[in-house]
N, C-alpha and C positions, 0 to 999 in steps of 0.2 A: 375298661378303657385300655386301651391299647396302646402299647409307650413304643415309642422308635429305640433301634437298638443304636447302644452307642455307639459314636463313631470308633473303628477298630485305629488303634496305633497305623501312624504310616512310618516306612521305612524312611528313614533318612536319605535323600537322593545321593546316587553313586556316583562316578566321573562318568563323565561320557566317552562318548565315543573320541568327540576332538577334544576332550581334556587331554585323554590317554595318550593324544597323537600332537599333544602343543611343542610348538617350536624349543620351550621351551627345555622339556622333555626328552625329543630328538636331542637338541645339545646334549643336553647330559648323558644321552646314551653315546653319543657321539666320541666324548670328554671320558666317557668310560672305557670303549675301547682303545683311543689313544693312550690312556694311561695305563692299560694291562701290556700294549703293544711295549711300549717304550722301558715300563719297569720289568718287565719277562726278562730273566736271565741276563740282569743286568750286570752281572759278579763274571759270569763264564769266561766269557775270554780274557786274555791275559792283554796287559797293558800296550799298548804301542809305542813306540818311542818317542812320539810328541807329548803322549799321555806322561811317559817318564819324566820328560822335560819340568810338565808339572806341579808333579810332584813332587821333584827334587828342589824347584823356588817353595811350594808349600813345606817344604821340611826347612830352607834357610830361616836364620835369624834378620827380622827385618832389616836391620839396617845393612844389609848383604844381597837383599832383594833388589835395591836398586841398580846397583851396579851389574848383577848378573842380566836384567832385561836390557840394559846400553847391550853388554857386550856378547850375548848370548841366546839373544831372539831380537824377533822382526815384528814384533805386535805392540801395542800399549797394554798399559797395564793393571785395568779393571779387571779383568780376568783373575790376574795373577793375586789378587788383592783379594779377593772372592772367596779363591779355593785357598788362600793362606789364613783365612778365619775360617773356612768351612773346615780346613782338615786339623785344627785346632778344637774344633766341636767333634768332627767326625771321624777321623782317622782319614789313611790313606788307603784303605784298601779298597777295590773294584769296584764294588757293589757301592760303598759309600761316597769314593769320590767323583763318578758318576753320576750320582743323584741328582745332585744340582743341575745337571744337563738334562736328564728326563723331566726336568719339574718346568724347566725354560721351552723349552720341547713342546711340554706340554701346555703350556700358555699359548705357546705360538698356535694351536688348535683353536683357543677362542677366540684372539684375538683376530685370525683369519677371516673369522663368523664375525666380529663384528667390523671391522675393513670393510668386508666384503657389502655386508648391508647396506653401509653408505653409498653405495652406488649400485645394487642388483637389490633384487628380492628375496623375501624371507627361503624360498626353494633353493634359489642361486648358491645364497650364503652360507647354507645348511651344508647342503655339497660339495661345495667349495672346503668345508672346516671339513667334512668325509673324507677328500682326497686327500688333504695335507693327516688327517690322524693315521691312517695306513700307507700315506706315502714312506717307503724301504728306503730310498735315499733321506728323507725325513729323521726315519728314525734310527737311522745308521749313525747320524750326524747326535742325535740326543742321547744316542748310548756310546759317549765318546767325551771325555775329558779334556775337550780343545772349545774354546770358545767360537763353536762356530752357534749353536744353540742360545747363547747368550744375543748373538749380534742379531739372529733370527726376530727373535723377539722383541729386541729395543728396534729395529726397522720397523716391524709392525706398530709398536707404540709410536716411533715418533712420526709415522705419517700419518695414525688417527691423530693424532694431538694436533699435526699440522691444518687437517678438514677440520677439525672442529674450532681452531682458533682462525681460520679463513674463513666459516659459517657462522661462527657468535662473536669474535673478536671476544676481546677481552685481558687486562693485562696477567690474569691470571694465568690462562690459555695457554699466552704466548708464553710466560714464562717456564710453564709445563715444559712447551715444544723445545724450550732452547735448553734444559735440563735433559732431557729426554734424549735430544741429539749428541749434548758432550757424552752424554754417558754411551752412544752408538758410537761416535769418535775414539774412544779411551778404552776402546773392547775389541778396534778391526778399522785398520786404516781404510780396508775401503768402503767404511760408511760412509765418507765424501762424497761418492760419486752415486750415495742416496740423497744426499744434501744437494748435490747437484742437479737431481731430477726433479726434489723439492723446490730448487730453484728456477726454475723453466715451466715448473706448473704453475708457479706462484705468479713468475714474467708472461706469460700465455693465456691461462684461464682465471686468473684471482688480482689481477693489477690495480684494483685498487688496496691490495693488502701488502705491496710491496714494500713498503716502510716499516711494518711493524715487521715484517718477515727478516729485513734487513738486520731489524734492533736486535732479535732474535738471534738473529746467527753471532751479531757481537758479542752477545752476553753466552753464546755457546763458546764464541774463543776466546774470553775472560776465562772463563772456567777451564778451557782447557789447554791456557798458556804454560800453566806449571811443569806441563810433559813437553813443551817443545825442546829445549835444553836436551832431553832424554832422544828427542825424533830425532834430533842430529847426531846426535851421539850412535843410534841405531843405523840412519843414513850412510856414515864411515864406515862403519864394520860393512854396513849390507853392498857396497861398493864394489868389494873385491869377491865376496861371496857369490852372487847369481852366475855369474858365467861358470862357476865351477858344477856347478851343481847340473846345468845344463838341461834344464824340462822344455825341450824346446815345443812350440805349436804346430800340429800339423793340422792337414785339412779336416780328418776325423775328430778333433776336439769339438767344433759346436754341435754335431751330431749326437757325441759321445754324449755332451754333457746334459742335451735336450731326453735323451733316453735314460738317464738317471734319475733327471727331476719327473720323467714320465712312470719308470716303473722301477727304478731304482738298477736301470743298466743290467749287464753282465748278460744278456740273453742274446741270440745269434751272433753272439762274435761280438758284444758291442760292450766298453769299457766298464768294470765296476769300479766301488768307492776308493778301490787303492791301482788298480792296476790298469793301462792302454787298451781300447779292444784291437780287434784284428780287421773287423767289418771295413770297408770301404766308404766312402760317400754318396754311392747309388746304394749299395746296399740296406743302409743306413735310413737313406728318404724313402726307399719298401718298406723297412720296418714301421716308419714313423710317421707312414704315411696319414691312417686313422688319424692320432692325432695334432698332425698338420691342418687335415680339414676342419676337426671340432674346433681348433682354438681360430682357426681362420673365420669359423661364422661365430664364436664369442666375441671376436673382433666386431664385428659385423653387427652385433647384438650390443653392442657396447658403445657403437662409434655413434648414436643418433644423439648421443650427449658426451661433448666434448671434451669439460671438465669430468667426467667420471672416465675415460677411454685415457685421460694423458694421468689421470691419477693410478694407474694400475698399469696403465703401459711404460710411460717416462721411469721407474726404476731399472728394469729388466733390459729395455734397450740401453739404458745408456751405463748400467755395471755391465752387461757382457759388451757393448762394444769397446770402451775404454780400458776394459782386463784385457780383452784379448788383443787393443794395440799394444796395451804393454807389454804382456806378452810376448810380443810380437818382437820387440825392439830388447827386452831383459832373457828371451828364451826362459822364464820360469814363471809358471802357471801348475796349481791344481783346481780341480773341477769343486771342492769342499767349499775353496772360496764365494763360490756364488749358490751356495745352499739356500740365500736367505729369500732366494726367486719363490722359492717353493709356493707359497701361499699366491704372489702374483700370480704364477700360473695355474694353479689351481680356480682361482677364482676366474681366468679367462675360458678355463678348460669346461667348467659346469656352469658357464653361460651362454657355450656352444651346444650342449646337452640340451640345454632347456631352449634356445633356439631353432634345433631341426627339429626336436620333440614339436614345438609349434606349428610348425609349416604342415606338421601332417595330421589334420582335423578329425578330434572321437579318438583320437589314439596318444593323446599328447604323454601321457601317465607312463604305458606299456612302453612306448617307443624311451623315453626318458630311461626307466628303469634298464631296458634292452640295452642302452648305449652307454650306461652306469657297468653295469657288471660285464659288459665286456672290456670297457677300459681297466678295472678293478682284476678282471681276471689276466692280466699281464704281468700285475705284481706278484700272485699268488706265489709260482716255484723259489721267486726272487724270496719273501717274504721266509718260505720253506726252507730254503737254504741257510739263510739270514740263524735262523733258530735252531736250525739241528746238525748246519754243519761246521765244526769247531773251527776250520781253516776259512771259513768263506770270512771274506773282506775283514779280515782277522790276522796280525802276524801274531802266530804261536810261539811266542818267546816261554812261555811256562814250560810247555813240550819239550820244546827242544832242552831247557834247563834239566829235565828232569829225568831224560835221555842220557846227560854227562853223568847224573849225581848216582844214576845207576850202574856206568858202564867205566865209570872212573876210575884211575886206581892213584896213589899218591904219587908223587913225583912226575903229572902230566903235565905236560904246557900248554899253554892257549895261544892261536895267532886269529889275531882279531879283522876283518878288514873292514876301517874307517871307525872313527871313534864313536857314533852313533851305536854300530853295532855291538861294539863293549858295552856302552853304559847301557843297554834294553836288556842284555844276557845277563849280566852282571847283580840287576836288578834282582832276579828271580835263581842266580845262580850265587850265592852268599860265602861260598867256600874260598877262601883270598890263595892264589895259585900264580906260579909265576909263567907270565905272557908278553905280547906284543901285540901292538897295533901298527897296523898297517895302514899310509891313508892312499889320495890319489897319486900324488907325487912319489910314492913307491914303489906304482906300479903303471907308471907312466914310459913305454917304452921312447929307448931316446934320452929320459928326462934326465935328471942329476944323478951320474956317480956313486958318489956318496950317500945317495938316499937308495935308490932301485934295489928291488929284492930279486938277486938275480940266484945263478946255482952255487955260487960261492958261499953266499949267506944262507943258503938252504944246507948244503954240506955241513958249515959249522954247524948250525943249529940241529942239525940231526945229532953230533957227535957229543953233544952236551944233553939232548932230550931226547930219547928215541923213542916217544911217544907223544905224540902234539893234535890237540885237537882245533880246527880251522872254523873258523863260525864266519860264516859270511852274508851279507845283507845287501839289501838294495840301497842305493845305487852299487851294484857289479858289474861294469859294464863285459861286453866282449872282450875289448881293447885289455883289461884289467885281467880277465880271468886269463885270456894268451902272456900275458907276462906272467903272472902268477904260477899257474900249471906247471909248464912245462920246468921251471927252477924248480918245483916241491919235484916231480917227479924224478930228478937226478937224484936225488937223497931219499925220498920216502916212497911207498906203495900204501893204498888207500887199501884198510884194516875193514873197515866198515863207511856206512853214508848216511843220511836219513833226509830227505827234502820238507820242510814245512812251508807253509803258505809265509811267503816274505823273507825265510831263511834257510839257510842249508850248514847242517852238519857234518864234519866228514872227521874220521881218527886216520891218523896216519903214523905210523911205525919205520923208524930209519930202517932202509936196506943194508945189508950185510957191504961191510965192506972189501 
């Protein structure tokens, strides 16, 4: 008789194909290169001088903290609060106190993807978190110890919290969103004018949620009345300060700042993370022209449902139009302030993508991919630079330190111009030597007498130090360097020089008399 053979073992089924390829999957790979992106040579460069600022309330003694944010910055003071337990865990050094900003950085990658989802498709959302993880103005800003990374991410949080407690109500929700919001308030004055947008979406497309919205925002200024005391406090000081500083707006800022959040600037002439570009305003709409079109049909792709078009558009227009009136009116603007766009436009920019991909049938995929990596290859040299060149969107205060500590000899002096540029040198420069600072009113031709460093005070000081090294930083204006110069050169001849990215060192040697 004849027996059947037994049945042989079967293999265990494998993933498949779309396991391998789930959404879920993608994120994480997604989530992966944002996180090599943003922690890569997190230590290299040497500190900036806002970064100093930092640092220096993270080494105060609490009860010294507060006083110093009244009268020696323009922010609240979640931040500050942050990296004052963080560098009590961590220390203060590059690599560590940075972290905190790549890891915020790096939230901002999913929580883009999940924004995004609310109102696009799983493709949309997925690419949308792709641009923002190798967006270079992105991750300029996460490898930088300034609370711009922080405010990134409580945006993104408090306007999921906002859709979701407009979609399920709930007083739990709502109390999320108004937690979520003091804490965007208490990290970057101008989350207002995220609040703002949240407000016009809520007045426009969700009115019947306007009351719990309103409760909301009360219980966000409960929480965050404690700092108002501190806002006016900051308000005085900041009074007399912006005219001095003088960042006035020209026509190339919305340009500039649209080719940042696109490929991270600094290509044909057109501005990076620290410096003006040169490009024009035609020049500017050739470069940017690509993508003007794509986001113009993600508008397009976006607008056939009205609550999801003013949820992802009302931030972006109404923080860059109201920055740049103020702007407009204080002459002081940087482009870092509206970082926290990135993910809006990302998410506008790969629903343009997936929009013209549509319109051309049997080819939606290819055409998609074609329009991905050529927008992606824009960032590439920017990205290149970013990682192997030490000066790019970097002031080298290490360098230049490290420059004196070799070329020094005892009995040098230091003349400092603006007090900024003491304390960032200073920092990395530990040897205590006797100097001066120089501020605006020094070298203010015209200005006061008794202050102006003219060739009389350059004579003395030659005859007391005939050797003096000059460290000078931005702001220098023209104006500054023609009063300056020409007094050092009655008394001294320039010994040696060295230019770094942000600063400039020169030795100079009294002339014979």
């Amino acid at each position: 008789m004849h027996r059947p053979d037994p049945p042989s073992p079967q293999r265990p089924p494998g993933p498949s194909s779309s396991d391998a390829f789930s959404p879920t999957v993608i994120l994480a790979g997604i989530l992966a290169v944002g996180a090599v992106l943003r922690f890569a040579m997190l230590g290299a460069p040497s500190f900036s001088y806002d970064e100093i600022v930092v640092v220096t309330m993270a080494r105060a003694r609490w009860h010294d903290l507060l006083p110093m944010l009244q009268a020696g910055e323009f922010h609240p003071p979640l931040y500050y609060l942050v990296m004052k337990v963080w560098a009590g865990i961590a220390g203060v050094g590059e690599t560590a106190f940075r972290f905190p900003s790549a890891c915020f950085g790096l939230a901002s990658v999913g929580l883009t993807y999940a924004l995004t989802r609310r109102v696009a498709s799983e493709p949309v959302s997925l690419l949308g978190a792709l641009f923002v993880a190798v967006s270079p103005f992105h991750i300029m800003v996460s490898q930088e110890a300034r609370m711009y990374a922080l405010l990134g991410m409580l945006v993104l949080a408090s306007t999921l919290a906002l859709t979701a407690s407009a979609e399920r109500g709930g007083v739990g929700r709502w109390a999320g969103y108004a937690v979520a919001s003091a804490l965007m308030l208490s990290t970057q004055y101008i989350g207002a004018l995220v609040l703002l947008a949240h407000g016009i979406w809520v007045a426009t497309c969700a009115r019947g949620r306007i009351a719990p919205w309103i409760a909301a925002m009360a219980a966000a200024a409960v929480l965050y009345a404690p700092w108002i005391p501190s806002l006016r406090a900051q308000a005085f000081h900041l009074h007399g300060t912006l005219q001095s500083l003088g960042s006035a707006v020209t026509a190339r800022d919305p340009g500039d700042l649209l080719g940042l959040i696109a490929f991270g600037g600094s290509l044909f002439g057109m501005a990076n993370y620290l410096f003006p570009g040169t490009l024009g305003p035609a020049g500017q709409c050739a470069v940017l022209l690509p993508f003007l079109v794509i986001l113009w049909r993600g508008t397009a792709a976006l607008a056939s449902d009205r609550r999801r078009l003013a949820l992802l558009g009302l931030p972006p227009v109404v923080a860059v139009a109201v920055t740049f009136a103020l702007a407009l009116a204080n002459r002081y603007y940087y482009p870092r302030w509206l970082s926290f766009l990135i993910p809006f436009y990302a998410a506008f920019l790969a629903a343009g993508i997936f929009e013209i991909a549509e319109r051309i049938h049997g080819w939606r995929d290819r055409v998609a991919a074609v329009l991905t990596v050529g927008v992606l290859l824009y960032s590439v040299p920017v990205l290149a630079r970013l990682y192997s060149d030490p000066g790019f969107n970097h002031f080298q205060w290490r360098a230049a330190a490290s420059l004196v500590e070799h070329q020094g000899t005892p009995g040098d002096f230091f003349l400092y111009v603006n007090n900024a540029t003491r304390s960032a040198f200073t920092y990395y420069y530990r040897d205590p030597r006797p100097s001066m600072t120089l501020t605006a009113a020094d070298l203010l031709p015209g200005g006061d007498a008794d202050h102006a460093f003219t060739d009389l005070r350059a004579r003395a000081l030659a005859q007391q130090h005939p050797r003096v090294w000059l460290i000078v930083s931005i702001p220098f204006t023209r104006t500054m360097q023609a009063q300056l110069f020409p007094a050092l050169d009655r008394a001294f001849r320039v010994a040696g020089s060295r230019q770094y990215t942000g600063t400039g060192v020169y030795l100079l040697e009294a002339k014979p008399l």
